[in-house]
C-alpha positions in Angstrom: 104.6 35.3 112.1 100.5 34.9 112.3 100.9 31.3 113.3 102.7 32.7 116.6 99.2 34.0 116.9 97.0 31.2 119.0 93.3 31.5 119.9 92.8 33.1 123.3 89.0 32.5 124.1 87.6 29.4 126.4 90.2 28.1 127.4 90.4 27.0 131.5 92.1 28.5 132.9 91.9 31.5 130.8 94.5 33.3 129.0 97.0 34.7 131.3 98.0 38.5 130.8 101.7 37.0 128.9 99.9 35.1 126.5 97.7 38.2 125.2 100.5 40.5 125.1 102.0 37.8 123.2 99.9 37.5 120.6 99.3 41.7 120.6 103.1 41.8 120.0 102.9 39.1 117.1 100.3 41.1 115.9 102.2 44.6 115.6 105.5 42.7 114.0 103.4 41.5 111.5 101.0 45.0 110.8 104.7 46.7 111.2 106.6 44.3 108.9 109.4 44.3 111.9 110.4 42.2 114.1 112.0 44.8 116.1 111.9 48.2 115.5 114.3 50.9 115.1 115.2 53.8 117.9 113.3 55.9 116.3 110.1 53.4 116.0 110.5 52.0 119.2 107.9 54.1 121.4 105.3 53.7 118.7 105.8 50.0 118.6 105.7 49.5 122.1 102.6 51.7 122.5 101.0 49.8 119.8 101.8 46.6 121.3 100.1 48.0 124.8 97.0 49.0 123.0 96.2 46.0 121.4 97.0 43.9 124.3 94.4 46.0 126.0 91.8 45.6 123.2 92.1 42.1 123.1 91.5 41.7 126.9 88.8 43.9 126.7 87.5 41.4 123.8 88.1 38.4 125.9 86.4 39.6 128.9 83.3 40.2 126.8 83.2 37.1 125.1 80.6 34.0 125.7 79.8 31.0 125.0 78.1 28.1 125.5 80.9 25.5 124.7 82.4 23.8 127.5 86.1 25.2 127.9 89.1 23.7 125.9 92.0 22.1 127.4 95.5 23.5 126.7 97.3 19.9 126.6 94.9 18.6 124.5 94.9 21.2 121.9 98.0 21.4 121.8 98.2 17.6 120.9 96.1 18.1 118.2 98.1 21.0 116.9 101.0 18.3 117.1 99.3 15.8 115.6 98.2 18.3 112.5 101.4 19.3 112.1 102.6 15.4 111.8 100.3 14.8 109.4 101.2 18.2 107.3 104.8 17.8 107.1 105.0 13.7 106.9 106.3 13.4 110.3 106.9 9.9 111.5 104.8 9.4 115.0 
């Protein structure tokens, strides 16, 4: 499940509401051990899922850097091309 989990800061344009809320509820499955909880855990989970969304926006608004800002496409062709190399993957 943590490998659902993708970095967030410095990226243009930045990280859109969906994608933190994302990772927040890839987060809470893991903590939780559940990929989706029962009746009577649902309210927690959801709540948890809203706080750390929250927290991790907050984080993201605070951040700086210096770095120029990474491209989506071109980060995710190197997560590609990682993952080719990993698992012997002909190109």
């Amino acid at each position: 499940m943590c490998r659902n989990i993708h970095q967030l800061h410095n990226f243009e344009p930045p990280a859109t509401q969906d994608e933190v809320r994302a990772a927040a509820l890839q987060f809470v499955r893991k903590v939780s051990g559940s990929t989706k909880p029962s009746q009577a855990n649902a309210e927690a989970f959801d709540r948890a899922i809203d706080e750390i969304a929250e927290a991790t926006q907050r984080l993201l608004d605070a951040l700086v850097t210096t770095a120029p800002p990474k491209d989506r496409e071109a980060e995710a062709a190197k997560a590609k091309e990682r993952a080719r190399q990993r698992y012997g993957i002909p190109a």
